[in-house]
N, C-alpha and C positions, 0 to 999 in steps of 0.2 A: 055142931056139924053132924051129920046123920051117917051113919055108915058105908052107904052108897057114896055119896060125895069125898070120903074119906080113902076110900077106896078107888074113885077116880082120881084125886086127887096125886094119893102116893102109887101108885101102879100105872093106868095108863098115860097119865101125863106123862112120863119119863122115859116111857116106852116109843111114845110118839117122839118127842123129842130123840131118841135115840136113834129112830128110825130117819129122821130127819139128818142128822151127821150122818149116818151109813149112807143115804142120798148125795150127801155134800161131796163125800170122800170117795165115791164110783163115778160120779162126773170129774173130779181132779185126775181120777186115773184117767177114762176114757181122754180127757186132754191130753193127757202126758203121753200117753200112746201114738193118738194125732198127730200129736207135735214130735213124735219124735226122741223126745227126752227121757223116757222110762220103755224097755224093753218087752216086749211080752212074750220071749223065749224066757225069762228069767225066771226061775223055776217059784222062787217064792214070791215075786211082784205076780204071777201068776196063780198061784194059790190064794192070795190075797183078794185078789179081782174076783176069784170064782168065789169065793165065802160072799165078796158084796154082792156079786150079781145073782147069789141064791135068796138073799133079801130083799133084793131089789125088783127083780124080774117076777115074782110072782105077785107082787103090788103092783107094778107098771102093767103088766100082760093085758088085761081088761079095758086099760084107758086107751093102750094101742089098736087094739081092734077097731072103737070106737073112733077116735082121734088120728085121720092120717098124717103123714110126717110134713112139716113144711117147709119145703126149699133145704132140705136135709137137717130139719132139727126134731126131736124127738118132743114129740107136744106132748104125748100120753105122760109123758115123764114130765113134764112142768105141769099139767093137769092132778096129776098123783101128787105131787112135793104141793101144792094148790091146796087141795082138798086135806089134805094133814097138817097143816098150818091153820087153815080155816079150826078145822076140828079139833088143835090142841089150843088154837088160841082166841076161839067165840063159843064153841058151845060146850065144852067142859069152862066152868066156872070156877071164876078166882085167879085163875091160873096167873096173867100174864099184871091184872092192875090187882091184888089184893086189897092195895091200899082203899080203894073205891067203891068197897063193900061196908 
């Protein structure tokens, strides 16, 4: 295994994958706000939101421009969570079937 690949390997793979749950866990809030369930006066369910959405919103910001909303859903943001899926699990190699190398 070459340095480069080893390197994507243990770094950005995990990264993206991480980036991917901070994704997961900002649409559960934004639900739970929706719906009701979770307060956004609450000082630390609100600290919480702004740490995601400082990870979140500057990966999303560019697909919004691009991608308007449909029938009030946020496509920039399924486009985003799209393209980092794609890219941690087809063109960084190994990753998802090692077995098949």
């Amino acid at each position: 295994m070459s340095l480069l690949a080893a390197i994507i390997q243990g770094f950005v793979q995990p990264v993206l994958s991480l980036i991917l749950f901070v994704f997961f866990i900002y649409v559960v809030f934004s639900w739970l706000f929706i719906l009701n369930i979770a307060s956004p006066n609450n000082p630390t369910i609100r600290q919480v939101y702004g740490l995601l959405s400082s990870v979140v919103e500057p990966i999303v910001q560019p697909f919004r421009r691009i991608i308007p909303p449909l029938g009030g859903l946020d496509m920039g943001f399924f486009f985003a969570a799209l393209l980092i899926i794609f890219v941690n699990g087809t063109l960084i190699p190994g990753y998802i079937l090692p077995a098949l190398r």
